[in-house]
N, C-alpha and C positions, 0 to 999 in steps of 0.2 A: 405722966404722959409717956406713952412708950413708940409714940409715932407722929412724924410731925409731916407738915405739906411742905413740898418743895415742886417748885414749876425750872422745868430743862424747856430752854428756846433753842431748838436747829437750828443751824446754818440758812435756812429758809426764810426763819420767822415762824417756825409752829411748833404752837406751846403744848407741851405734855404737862400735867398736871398730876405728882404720884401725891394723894391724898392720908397713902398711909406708910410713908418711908420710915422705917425702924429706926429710931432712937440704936446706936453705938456697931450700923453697919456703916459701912464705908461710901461715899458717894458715886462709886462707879459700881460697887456691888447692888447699888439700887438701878442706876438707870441702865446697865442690863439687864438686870433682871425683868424691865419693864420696858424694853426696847427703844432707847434712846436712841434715836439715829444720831449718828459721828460720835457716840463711846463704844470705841472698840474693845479697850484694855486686853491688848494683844501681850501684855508682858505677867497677865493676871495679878496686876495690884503692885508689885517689885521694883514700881517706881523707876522704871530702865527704858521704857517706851515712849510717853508723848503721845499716847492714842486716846487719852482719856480729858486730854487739855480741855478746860472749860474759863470761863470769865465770869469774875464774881461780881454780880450790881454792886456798881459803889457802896451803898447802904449798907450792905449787907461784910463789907472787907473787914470792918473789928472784928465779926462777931466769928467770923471762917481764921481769919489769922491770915500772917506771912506764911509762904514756904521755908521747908526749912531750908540747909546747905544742898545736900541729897538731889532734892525736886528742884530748887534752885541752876542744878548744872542740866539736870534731865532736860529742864525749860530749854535750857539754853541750843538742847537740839529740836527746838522749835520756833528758831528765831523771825522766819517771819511772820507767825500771827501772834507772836509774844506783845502781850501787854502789859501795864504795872499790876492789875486784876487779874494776872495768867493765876492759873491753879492745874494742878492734875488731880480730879476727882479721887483719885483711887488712893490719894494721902489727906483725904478730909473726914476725919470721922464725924458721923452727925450726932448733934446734940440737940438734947430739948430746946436750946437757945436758937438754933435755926429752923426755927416753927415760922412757916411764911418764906425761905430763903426762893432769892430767881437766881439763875445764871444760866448764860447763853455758852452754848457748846462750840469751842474755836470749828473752825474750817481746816480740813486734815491739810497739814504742812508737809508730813512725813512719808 
């Protein structure tokens, strides 16, 4: 498998559905490229922005991981829609194992 579905919910509540998001691109390199409304990835991936902040369904937090130290501080200039499931897409690379992943796109803090 070289492509797996992953559903991005807006800030709204409206699900985009990318059916064929490349196995070993990056998660904000996809939902640009497919127009995710609230991923900016204004720092283009460099993990220094906060524009790409998203929230991972519960179920899905083994399979995506902790952030690391890095993303971790970056979080930290987004502390009010900071969650325990904060992520910034643009340091999640997708894997065949996130075949099926949801995750809802924080509300711009920044």
């Amino acid at each position: 498998m070289s492509e797996v579905r992953i559903t991005f919910v807006d800030c709204r509540g409206t699900e985009k559905v990318i059916e064929d998001a490349p196995v070993g691109d990056t998660m904000m390199q996809i939902a640009t490229a497919n127009g995710v409304d609230g991923i900016l990835g204004e720092c283009g991936g460099g993990c220094a922005c906060g524009t790409c902040h998203i929230y991972i369904d519960p179920e899905w937090q083994h399979v995506v991981g902790a952030p690391d130290d890095v993303e971790d501080m970056t979080l930290d200039m987004v502390f009010e829609t900071r969650k325990p499931n904060s992520r910034l897409c643009c340091q999640i690379t997708v894997s065949e194992k996130m075949d099926g992943l949801r995750v809802v796109v924080a509300p711009e803090s920044l």
